[in-house]
C-alpha positions as CSV (number, residue, x, y, z in Angstrom):
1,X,-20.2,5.2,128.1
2,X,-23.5,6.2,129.1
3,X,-26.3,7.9,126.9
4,X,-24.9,11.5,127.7
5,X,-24.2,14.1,125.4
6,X,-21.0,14.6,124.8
7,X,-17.6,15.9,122.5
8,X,-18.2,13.4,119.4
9,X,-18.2,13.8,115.7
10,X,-21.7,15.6,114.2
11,X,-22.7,16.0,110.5
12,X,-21.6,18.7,108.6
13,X,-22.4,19.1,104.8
14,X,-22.4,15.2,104.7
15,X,-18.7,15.1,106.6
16,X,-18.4,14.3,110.3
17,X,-16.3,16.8,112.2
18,X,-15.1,16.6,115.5
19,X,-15.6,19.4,118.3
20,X,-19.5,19.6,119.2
21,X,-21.9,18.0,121.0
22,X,-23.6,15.5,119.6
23,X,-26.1,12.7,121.7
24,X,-24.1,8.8,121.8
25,X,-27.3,7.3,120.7
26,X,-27.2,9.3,117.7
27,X,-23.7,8.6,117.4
28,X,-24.1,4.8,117.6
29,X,-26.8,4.6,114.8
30,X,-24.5,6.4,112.0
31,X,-24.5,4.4,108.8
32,X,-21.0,4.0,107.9
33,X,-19.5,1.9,105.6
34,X,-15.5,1.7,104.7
35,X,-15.1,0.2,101.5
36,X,-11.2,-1.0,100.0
37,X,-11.3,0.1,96.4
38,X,-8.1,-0.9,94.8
39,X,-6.4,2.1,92.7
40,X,-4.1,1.2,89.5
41,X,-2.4,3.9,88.0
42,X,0.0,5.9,90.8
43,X,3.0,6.3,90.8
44,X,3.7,9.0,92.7
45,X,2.5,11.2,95.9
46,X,0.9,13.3,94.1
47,X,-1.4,10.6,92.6
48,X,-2.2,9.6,95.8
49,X,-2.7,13.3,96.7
50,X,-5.0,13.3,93.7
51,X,-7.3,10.6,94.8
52,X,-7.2,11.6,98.1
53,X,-9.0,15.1,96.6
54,X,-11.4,13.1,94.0
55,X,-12.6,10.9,97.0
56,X,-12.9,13.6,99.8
57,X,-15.3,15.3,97.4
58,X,-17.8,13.1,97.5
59,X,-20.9,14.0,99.4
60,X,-21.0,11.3,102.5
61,X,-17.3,10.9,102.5
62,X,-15.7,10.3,106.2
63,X,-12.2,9.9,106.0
64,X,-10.2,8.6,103.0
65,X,-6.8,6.9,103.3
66,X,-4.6,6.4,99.9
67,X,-1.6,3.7,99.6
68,X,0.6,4.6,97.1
69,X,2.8,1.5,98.2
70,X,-0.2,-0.8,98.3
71,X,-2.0,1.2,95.2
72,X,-5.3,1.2,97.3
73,X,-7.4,3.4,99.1
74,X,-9.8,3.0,101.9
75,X,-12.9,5.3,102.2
76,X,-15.6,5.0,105.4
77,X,-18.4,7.1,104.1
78,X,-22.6,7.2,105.0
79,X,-24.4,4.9,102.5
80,X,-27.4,7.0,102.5
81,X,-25.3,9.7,100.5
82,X,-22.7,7.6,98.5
83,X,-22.4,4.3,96.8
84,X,-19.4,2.4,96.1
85,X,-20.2,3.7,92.2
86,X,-20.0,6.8,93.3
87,X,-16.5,6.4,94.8
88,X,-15.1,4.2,92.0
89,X,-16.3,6.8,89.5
90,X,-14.4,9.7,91.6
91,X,-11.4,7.8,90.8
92,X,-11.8,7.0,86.9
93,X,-12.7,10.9,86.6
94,X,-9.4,11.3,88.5
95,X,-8.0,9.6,85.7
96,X,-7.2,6.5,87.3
97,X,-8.6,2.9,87.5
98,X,-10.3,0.6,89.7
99,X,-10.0,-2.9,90.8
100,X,-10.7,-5.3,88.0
101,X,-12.8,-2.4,86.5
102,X,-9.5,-0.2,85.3
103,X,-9.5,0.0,81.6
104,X,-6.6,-1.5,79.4
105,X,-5.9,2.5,78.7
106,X,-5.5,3.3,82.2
107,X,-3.9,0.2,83.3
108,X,-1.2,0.9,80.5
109,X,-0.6,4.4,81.5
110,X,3.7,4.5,81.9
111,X,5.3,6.9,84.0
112,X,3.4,9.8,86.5
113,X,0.4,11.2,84.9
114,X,-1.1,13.4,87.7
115,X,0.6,17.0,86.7
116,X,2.6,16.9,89.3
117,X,6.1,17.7,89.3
């Protein structure tokens, strides 16, 4: 690839999205980070769906993939706009725990507590 501009992901509102112009070089010198945060608590898609949301809400958020099967979720995201805090904090306020952080409450919970039916 040369230095050209060309159809690549730009900023917008903190996300990338993908359809305009934006210079390689630019491109190239995006901060992103992708972070595994390990999610206790699902137990059902609509969990995931749920943390899915909490995470894509937070400002600098790229892309977010959820595991229900592997109760984890991965989340590539600019580090001048989030912190890992940030992201693990989305998740409690979800109502669901994180890593070794999870709280004996959440890490009890039995049976789907998302609302969904």
């Amino acid at each position: 690839m040369t230095g050209d501009i060309g159809v690549l992901p730009h900023r917008c509102q903190g996300r990338l999205t993908v359809g305009s112009t934006f210079p390689l070089e630019a491109w190239k010198k995006l901060p992103m980070q992708t972070e595994r945060l390990e999610v206790t608590g699902m137990t059902c898609g609509g969990c995931s769906r749920k943390v899915n949301d909490a995470l894509k809400a937070v400002r600098g958020v790229n892309t977010v993939a959820v595991s229900l099967a592997d109760h984890e979720a991965t989340v590539s995201f600019d580090p001048e706009q989030a912190s890992l805090g940030q992201l693990e904090a989305a998740v409690r306020n979800a109502g669901y725990g994180v890593g070794e952080g999870a709280t004996a409450e959440t890490a009890q919970v039995s049976g789907c507590h998302c609302g969904a039916k």
